[in-house]
PyMOL Python script that loads the backbone (N, CA, C, O; Angstrom):
from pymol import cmd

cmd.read_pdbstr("""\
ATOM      1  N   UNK A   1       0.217  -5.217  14.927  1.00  0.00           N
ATOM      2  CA  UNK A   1      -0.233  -5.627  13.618  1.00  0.00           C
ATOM      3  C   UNK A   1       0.986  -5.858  12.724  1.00  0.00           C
ATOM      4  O   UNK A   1       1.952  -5.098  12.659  1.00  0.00           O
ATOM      5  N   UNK A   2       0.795  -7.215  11.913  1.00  0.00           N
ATOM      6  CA  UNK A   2       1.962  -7.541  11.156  1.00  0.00           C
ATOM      7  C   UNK A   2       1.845  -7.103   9.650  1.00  0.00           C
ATOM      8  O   UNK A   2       0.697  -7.331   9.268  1.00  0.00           O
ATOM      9  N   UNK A   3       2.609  -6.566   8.681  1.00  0.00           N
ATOM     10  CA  UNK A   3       2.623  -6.211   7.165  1.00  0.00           C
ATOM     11  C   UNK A   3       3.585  -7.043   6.459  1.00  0.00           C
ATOM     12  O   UNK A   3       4.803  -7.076   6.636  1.00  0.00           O
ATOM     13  N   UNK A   4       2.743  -7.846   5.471  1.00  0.00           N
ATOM     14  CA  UNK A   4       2.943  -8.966   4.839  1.00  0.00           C
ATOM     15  C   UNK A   4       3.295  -8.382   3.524  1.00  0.00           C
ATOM     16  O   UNK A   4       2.351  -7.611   3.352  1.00  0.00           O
ATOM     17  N   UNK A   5       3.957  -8.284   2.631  1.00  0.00           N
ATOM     18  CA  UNK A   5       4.336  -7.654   0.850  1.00  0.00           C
ATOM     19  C   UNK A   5       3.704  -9.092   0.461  1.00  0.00           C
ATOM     20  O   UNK A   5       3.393 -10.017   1.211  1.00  0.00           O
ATOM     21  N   UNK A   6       3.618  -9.000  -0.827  1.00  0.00           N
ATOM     22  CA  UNK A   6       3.298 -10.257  -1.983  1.00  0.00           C
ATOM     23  C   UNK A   6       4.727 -10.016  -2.345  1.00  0.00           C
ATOM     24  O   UNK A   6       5.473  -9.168  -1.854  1.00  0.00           O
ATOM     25  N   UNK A   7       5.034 -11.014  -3.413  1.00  0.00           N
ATOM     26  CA  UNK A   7       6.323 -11.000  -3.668  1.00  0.00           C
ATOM     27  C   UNK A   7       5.988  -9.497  -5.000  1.00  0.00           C
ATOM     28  O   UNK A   7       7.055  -8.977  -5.326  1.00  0.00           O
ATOM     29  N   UNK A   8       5.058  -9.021  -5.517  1.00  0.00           N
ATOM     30  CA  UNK A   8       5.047  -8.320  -6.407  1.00  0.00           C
ATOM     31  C   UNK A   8       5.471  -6.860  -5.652  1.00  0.00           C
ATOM     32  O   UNK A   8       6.454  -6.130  -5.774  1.00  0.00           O
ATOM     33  N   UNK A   9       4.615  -6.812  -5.064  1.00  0.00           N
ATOM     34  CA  UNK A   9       5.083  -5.289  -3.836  1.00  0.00           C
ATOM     35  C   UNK A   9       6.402  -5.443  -3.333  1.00  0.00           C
ATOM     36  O   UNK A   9       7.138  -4.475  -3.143  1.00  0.00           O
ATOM     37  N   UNK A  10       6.782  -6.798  -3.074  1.00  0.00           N
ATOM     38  CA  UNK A  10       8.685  -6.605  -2.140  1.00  0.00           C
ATOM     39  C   UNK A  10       9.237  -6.328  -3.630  1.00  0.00           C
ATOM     40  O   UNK A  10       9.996  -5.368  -3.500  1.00  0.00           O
ATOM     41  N   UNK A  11       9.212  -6.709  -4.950  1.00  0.00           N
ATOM     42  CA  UNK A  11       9.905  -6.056  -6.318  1.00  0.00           C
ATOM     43  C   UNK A  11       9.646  -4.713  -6.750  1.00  0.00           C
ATOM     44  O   UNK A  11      10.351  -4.052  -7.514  1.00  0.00           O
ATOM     45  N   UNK A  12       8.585  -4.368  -6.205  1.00  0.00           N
ATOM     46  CA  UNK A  12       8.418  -2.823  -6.639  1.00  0.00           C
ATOM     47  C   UNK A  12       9.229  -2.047  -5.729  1.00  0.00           C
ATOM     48  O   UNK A  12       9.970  -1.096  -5.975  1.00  0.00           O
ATOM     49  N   UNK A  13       8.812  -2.931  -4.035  1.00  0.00           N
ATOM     50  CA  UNK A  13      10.081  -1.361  -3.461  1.00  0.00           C
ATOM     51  C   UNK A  13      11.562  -1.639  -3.581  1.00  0.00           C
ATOM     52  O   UNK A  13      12.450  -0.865  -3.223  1.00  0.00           O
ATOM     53  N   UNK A  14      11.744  -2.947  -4.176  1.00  0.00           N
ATOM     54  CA  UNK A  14      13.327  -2.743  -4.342  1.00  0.00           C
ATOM     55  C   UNK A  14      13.291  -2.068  -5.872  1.00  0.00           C
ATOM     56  O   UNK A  14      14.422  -2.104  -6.357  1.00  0.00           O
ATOM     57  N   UNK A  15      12.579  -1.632  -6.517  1.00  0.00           N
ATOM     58  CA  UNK A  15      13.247  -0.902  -8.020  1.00  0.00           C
ATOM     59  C   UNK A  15      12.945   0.436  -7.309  1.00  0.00           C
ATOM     60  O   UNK A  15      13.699   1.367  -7.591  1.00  0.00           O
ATOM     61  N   UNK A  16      12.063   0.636  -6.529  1.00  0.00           N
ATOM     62  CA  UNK A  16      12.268   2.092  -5.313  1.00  0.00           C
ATOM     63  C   UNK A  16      13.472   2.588  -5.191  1.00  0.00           C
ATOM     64  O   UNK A  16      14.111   3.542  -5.636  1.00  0.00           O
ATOM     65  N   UNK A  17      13.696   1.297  -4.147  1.00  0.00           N
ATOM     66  CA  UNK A  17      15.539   1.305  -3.520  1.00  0.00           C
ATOM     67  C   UNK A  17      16.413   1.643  -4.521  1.00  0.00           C
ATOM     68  O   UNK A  17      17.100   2.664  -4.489  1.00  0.00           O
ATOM     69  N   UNK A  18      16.420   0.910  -5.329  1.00  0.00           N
ATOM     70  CA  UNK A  18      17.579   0.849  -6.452  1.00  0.00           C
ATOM     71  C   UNK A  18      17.648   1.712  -7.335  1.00  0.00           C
ATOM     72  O   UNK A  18      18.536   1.821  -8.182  1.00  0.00           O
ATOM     73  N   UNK A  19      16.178   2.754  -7.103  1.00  0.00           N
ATOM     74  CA  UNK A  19      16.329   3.723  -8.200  1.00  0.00           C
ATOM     75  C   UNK A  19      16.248   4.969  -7.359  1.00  0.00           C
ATOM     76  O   UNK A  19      15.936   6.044  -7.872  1.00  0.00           O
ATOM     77  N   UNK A  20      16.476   4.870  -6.296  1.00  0.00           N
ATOM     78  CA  UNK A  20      16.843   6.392  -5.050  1.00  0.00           C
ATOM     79  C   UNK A  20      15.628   6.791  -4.683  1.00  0.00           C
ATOM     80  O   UNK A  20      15.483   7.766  -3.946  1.00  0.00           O
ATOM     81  N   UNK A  21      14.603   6.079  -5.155  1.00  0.00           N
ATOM     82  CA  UNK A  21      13.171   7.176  -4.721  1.00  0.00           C
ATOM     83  C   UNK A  21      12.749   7.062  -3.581  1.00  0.00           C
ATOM     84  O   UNK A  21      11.809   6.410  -3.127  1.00  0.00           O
ATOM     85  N   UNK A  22      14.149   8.330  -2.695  1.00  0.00           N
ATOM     86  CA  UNK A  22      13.256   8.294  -0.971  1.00  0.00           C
ATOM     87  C   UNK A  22      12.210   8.781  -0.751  1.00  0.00           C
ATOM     88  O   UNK A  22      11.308   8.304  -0.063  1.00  0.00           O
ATOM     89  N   UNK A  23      12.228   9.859  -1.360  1.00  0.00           N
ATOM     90  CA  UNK A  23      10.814  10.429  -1.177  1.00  0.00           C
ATOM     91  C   UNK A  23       9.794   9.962  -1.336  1.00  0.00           C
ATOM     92  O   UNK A  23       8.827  10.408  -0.719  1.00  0.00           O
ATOM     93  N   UNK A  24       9.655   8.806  -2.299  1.00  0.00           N
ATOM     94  CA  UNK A  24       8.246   7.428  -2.613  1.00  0.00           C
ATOM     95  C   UNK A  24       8.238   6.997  -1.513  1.00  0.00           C
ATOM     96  O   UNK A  24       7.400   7.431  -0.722  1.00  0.00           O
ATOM     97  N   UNK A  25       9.299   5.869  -1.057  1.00  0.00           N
ATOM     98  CA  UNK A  25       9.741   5.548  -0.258  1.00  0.00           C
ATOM     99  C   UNK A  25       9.204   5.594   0.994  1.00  0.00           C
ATOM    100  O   UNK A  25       8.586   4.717   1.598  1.00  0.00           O
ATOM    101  N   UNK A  26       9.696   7.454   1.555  1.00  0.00           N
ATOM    102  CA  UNK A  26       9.247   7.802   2.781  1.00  0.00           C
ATOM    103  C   UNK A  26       7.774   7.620   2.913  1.00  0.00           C
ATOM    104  O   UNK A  26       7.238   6.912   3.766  1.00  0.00           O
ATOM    105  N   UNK A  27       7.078   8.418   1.867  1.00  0.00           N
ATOM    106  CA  UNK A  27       5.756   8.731   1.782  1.00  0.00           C
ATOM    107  C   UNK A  27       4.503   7.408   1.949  1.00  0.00           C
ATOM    108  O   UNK A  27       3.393   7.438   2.481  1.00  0.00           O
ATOM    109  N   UNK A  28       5.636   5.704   0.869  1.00  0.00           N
ATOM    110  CA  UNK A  28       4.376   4.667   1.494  1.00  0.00           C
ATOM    111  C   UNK A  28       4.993   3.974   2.726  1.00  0.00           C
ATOM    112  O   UNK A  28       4.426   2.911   2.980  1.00  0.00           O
ATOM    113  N   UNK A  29       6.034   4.303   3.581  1.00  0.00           N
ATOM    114  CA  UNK A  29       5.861   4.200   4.697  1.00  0.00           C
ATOM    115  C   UNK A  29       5.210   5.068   5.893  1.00  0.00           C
ATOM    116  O   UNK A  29       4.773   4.617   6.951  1.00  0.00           O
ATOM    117  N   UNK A  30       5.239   6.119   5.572  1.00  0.00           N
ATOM    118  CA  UNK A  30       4.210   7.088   6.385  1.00  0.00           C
ATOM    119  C   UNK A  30       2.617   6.390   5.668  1.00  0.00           C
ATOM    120  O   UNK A  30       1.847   6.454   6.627  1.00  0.00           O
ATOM    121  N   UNK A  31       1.942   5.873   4.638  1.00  0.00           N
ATOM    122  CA  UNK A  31       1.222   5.505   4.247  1.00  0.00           C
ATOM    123  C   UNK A  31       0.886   4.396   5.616  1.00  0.00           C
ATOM    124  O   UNK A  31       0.098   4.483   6.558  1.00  0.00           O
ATOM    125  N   UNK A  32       1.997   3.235   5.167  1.00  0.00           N
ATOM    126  CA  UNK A  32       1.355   1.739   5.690  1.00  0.00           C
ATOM    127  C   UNK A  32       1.643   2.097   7.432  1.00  0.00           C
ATOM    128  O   UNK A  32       1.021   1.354   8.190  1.00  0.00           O
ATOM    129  N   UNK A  33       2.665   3.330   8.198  1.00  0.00           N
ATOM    130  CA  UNK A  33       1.682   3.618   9.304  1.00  0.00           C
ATOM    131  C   UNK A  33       0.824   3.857   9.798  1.00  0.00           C
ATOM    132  O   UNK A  33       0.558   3.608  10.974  1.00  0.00           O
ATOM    133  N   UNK A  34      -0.063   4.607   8.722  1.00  0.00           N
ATOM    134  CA  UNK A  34      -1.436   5.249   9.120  1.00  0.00           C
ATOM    135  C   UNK A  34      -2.312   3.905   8.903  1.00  0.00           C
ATOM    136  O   UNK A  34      -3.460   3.892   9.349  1.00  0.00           O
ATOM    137  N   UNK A  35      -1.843   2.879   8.290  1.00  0.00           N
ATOM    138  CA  UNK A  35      -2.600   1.517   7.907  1.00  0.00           C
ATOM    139  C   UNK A  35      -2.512   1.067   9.217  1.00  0.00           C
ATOM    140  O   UNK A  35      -3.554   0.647   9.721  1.00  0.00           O
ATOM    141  N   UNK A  36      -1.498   1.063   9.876  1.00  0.00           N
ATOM    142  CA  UNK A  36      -1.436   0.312  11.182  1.00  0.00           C
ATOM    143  C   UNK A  36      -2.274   1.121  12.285  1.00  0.00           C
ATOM    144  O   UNK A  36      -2.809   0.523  13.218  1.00  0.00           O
ATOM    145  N   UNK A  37      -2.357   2.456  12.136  1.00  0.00           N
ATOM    146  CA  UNK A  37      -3.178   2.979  13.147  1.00  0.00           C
ATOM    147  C   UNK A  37      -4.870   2.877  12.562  1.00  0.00           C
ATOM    148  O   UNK A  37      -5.854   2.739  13.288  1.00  0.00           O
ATOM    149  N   UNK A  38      -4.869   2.963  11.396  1.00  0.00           N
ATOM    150  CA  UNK A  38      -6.664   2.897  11.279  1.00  0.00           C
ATOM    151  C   UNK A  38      -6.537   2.734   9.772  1.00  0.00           C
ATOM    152  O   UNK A  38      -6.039   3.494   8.942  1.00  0.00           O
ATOM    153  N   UNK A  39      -7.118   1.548   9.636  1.00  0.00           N
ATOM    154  CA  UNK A  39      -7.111   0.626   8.253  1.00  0.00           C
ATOM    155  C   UNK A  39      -7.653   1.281   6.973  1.00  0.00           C
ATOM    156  O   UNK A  39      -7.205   1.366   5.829  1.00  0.00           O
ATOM    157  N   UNK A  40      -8.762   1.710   7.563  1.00  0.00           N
ATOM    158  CA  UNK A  40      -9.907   2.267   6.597  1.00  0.00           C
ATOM    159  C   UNK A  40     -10.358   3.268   6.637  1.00  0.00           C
ATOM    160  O   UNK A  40     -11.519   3.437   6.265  1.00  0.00           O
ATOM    161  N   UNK A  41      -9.340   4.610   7.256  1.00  0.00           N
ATOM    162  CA  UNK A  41      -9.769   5.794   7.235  1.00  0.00           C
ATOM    163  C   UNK A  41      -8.372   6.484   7.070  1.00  0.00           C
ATOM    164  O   UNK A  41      -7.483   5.633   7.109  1.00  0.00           O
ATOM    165  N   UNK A  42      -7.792   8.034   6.860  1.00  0.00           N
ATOM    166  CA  UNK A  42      -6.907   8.726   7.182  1.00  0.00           C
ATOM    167  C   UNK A  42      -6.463   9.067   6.133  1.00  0.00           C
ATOM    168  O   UNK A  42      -7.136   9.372   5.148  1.00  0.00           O
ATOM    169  N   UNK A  43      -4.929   9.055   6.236  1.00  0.00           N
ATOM    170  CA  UNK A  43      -4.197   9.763   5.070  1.00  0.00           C
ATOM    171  C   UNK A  43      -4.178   8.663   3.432  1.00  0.00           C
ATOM    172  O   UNK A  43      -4.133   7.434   3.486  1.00  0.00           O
ATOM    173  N   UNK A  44      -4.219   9.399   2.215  1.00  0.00           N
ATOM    174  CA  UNK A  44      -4.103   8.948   1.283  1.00  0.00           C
ATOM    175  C   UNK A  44      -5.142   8.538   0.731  1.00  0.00           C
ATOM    176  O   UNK A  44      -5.108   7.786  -0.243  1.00  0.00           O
ATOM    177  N   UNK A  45      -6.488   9.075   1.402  1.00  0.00           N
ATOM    178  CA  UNK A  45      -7.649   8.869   0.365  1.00  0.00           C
ATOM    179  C   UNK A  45      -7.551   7.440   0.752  1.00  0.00           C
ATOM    180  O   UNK A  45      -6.568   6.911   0.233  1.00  0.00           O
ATOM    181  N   UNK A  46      -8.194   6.715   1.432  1.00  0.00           N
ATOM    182  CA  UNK A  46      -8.425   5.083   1.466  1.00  0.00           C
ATOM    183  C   UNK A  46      -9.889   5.034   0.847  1.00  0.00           C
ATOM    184  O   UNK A  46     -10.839   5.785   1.068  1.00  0.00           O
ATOM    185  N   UNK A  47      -9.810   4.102   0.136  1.00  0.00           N
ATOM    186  CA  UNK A  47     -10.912   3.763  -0.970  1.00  0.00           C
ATOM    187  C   UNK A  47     -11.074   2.154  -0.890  1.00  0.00           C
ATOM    188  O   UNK A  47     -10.152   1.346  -0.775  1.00  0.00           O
ATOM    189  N   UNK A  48     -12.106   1.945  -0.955  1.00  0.00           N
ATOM    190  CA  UNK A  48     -12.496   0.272  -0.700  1.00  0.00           C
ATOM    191  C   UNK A  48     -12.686  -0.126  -2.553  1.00  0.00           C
ATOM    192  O   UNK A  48     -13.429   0.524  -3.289  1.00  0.00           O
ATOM    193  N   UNK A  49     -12.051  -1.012  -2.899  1.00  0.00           N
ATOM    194  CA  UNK A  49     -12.140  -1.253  -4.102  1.00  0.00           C
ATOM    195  C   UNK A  49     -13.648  -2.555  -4.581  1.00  0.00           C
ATOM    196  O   UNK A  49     -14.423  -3.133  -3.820  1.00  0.00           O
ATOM    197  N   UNK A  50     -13.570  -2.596  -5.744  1.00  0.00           N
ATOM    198  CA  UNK A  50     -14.381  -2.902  -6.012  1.00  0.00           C
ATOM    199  C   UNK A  50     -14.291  -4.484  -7.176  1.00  0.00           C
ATOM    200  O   UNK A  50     -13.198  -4.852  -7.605  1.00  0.00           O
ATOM    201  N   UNK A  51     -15.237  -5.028  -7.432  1.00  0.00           N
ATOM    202  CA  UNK A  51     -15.578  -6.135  -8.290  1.00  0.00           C
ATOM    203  C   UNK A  51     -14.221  -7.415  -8.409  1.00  0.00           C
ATOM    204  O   UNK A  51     -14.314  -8.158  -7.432  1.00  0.00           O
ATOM    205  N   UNK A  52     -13.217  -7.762  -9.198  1.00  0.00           N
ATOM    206  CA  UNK A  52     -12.280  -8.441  -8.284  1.00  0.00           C
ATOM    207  C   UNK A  52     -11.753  -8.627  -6.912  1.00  0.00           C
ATOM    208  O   UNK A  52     -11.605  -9.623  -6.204  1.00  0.00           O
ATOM    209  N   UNK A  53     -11.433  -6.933  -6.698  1.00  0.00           N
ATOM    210  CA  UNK A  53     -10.796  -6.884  -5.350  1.00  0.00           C
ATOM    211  C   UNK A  53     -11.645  -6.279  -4.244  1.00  0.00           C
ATOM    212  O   UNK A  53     -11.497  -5.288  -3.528  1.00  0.00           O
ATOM    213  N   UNK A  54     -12.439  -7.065  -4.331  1.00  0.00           N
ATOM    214  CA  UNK A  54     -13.465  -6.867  -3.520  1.00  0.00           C
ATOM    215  C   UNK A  54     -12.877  -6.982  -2.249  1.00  0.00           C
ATOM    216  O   UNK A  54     -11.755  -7.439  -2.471  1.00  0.00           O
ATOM    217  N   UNK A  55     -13.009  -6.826  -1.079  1.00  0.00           N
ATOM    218  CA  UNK A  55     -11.969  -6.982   0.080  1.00  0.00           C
ATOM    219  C   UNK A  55     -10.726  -6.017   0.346  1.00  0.00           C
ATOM    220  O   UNK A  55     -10.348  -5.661   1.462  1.00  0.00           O
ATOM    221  N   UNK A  56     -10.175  -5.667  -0.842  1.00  0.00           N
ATOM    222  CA  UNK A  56      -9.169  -4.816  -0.921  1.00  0.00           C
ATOM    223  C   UNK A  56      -9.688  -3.269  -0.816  1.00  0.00           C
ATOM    224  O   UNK A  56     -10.801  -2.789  -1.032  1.00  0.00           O
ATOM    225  N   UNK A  57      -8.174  -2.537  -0.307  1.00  0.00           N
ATOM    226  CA  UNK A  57      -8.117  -0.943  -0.449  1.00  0.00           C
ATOM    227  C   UNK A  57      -7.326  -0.280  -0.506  1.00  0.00           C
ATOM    228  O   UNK A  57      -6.291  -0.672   0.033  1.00  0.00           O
ATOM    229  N   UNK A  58      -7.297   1.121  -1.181  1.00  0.00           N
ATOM    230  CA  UNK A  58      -5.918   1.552  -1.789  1.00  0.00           C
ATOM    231  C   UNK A  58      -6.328   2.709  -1.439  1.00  0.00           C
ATOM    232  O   UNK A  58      -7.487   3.084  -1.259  1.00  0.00           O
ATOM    233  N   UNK A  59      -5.045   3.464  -1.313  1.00  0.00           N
ATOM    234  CA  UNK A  59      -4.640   4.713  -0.810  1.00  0.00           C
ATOM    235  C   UNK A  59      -3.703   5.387  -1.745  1.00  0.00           C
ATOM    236  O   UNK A  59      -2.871   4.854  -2.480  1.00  0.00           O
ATOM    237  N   UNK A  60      -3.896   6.284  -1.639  1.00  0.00           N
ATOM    238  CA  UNK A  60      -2.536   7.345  -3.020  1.00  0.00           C
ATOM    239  C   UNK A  60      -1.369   7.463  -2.397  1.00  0.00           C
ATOM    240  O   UNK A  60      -1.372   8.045  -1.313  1.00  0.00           O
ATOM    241  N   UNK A  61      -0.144   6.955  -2.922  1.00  0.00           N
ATOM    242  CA  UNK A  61       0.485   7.990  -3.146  1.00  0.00           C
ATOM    243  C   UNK A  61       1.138   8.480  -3.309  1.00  0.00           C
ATOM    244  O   UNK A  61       2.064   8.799  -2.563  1.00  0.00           O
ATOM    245  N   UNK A  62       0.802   8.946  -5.093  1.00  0.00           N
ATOM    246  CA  UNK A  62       0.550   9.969  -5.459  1.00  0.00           C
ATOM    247  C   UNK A  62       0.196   9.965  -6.733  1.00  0.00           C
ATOM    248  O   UNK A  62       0.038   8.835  -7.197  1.00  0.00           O
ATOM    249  N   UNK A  63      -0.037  11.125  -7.676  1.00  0.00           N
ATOM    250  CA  UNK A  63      -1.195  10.881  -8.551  1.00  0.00           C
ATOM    251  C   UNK A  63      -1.027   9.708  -9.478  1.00  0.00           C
ATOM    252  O   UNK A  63      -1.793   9.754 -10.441  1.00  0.00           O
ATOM    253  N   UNK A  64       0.005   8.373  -9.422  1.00  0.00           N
ATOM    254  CA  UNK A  64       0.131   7.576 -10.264  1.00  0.00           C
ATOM    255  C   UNK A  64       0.126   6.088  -9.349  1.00  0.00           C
ATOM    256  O   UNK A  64      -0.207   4.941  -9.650  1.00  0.00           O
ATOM    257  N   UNK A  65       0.437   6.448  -8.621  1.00  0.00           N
ATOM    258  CA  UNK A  65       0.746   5.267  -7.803  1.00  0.00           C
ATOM    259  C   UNK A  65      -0.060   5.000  -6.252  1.00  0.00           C
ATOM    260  O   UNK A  65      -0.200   5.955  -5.488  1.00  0.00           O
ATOM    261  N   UNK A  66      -0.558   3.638  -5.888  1.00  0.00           N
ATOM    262  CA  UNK A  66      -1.033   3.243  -5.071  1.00  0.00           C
ATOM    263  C   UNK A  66      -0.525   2.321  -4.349  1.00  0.00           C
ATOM    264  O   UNK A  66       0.493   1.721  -4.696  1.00  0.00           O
ATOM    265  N   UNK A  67      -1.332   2.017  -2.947  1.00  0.00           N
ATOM    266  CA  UNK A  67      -0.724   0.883  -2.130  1.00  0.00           C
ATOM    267  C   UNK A  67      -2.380   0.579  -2.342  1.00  0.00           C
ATOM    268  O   UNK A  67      -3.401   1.266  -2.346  1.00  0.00           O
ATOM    269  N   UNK A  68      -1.947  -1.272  -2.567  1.00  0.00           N
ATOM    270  CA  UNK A  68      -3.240  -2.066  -2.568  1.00  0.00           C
ATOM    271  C   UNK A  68      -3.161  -2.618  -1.543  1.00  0.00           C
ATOM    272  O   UNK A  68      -2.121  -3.256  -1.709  1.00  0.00           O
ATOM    273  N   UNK A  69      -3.646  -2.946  -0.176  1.00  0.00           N
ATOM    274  CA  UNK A  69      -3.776  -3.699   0.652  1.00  0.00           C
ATOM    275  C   UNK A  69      -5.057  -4.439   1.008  1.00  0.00           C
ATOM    276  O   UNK A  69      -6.086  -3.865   0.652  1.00  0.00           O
ATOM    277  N   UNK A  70      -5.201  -5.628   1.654  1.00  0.00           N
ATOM    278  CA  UNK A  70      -6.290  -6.235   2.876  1.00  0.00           C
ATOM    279  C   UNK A  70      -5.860  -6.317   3.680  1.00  0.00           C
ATOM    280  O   UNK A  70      -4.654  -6.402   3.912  1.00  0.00           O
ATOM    281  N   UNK A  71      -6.985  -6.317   4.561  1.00  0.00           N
ATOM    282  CA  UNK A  71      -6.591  -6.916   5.791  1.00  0.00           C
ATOM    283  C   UNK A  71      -7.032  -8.124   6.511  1.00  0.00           C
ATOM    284  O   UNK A  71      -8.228  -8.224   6.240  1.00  0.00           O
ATOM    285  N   UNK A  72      -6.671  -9.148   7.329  1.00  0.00           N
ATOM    286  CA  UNK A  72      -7.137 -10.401   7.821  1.00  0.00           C
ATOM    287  C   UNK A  72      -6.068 -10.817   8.756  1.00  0.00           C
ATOM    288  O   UNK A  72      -4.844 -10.692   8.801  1.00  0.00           O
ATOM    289  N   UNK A  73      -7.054 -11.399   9.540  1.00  0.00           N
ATOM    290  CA  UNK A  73      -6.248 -11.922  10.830  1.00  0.00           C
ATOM    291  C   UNK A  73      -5.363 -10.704  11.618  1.00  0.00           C
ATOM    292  O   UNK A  73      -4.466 -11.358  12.149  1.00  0.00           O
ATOM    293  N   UNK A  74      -5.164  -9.442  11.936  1.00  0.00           N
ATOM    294  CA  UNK A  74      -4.203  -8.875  12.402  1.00  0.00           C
ATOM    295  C   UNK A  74      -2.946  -8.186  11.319  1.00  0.00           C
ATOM    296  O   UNK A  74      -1.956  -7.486  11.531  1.00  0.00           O
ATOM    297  N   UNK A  75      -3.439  -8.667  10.326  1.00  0.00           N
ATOM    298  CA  UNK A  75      -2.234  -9.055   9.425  1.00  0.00           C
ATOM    299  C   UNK A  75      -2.643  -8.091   8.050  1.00  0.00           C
ATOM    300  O   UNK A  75      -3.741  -8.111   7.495  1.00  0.00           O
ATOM    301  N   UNK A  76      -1.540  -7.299   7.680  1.00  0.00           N
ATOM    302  CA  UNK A  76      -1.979  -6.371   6.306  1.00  0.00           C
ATOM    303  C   UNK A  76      -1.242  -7.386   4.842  1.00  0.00           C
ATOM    304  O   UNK A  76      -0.273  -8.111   4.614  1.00  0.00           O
ATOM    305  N   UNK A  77      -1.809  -7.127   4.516  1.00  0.00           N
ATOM    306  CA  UNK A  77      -0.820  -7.617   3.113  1.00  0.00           C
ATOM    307  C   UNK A  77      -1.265  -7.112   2.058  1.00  0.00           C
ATOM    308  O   UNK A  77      -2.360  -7.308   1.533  1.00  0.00           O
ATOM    309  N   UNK A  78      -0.174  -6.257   1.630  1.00  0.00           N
ATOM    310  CA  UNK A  78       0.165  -5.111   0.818  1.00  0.00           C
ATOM    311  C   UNK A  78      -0.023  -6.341  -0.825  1.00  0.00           C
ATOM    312  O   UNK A  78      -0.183  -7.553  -0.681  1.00  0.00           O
ATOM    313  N   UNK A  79       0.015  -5.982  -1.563  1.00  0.00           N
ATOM    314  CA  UNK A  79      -0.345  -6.566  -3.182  1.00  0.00           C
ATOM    315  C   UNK A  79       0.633  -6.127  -3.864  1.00  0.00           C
ATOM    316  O   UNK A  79       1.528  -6.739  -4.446  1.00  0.00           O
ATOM    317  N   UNK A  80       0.268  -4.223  -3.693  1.00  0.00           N
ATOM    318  CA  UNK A  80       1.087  -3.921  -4.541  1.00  0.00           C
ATOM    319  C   UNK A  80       1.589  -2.409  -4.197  1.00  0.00           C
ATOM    320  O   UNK A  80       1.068  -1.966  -3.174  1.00  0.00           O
ATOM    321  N   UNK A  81       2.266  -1.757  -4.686  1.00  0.00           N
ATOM    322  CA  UNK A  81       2.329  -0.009  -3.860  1.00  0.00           C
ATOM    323  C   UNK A  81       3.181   0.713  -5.212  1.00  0.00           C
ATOM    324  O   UNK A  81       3.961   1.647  -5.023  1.00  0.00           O
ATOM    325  N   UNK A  82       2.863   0.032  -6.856  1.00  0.00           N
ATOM    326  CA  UNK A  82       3.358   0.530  -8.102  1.00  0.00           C
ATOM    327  C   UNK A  82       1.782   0.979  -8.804  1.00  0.00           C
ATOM    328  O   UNK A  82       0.730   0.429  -8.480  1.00  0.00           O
ATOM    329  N   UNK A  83       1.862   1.769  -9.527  1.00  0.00           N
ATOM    330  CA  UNK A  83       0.398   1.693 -10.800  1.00  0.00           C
ATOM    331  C   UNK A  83      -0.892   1.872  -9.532  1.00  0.00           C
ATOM    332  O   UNK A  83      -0.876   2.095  -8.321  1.00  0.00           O
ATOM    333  N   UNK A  84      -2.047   1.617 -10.649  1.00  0.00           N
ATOM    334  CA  UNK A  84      -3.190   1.905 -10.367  1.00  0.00           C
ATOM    335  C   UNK A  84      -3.381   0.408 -10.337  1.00  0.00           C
ATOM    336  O   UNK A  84      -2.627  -0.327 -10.975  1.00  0.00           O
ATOM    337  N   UNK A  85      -4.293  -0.015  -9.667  1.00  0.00           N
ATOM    338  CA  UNK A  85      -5.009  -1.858  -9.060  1.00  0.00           C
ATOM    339  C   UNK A  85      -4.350  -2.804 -10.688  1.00  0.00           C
ATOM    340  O   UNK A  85      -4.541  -4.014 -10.818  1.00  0.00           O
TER     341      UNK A  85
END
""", "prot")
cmd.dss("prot")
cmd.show_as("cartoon", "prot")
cmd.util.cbc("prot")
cmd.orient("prot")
């Protein structure tokens, strides 16, 4: 399975990078593995969103911040992994 960023998510993890936060960091990559092993269940509270992002789902983490993803074709693509939707 392939993981696609929007260009908004590849700017959030470089102000990640650039601002040292491994520990974010580590945590939404242990996130978007558990995405690759099972989309819609596991770690981070996966929640199917609703009314715009209908299709979409987000996971914590942590109490401020989310990863928004879909999925289609094989293929994840992350939105966003800053803020709430």
């Amino acid at each position: 399975m392939q993981i696609v960023f929007s260009s908004v998510a590849e700017k959030q993890w470089q102000e990640y990078v650039f601002a040292g936060k491994k520990t974010k960091l580590k945590k939404i990559t242990q996130l978007l593995d558990d995405i690759i092993l099972s989309p819609y269940k596991g770690l981070g509270k996966p929640e199917a969103l609703k009314h715009q992002l209908t299709g979409s789902w987000s996971r914590r983490i942590n109490t401020e911040d989310r990863i928004v993803y879909k999925l289609a074709d094989n293929t994840i693509f992350v939105n966003s992994i800053k803020g709430h939707y």
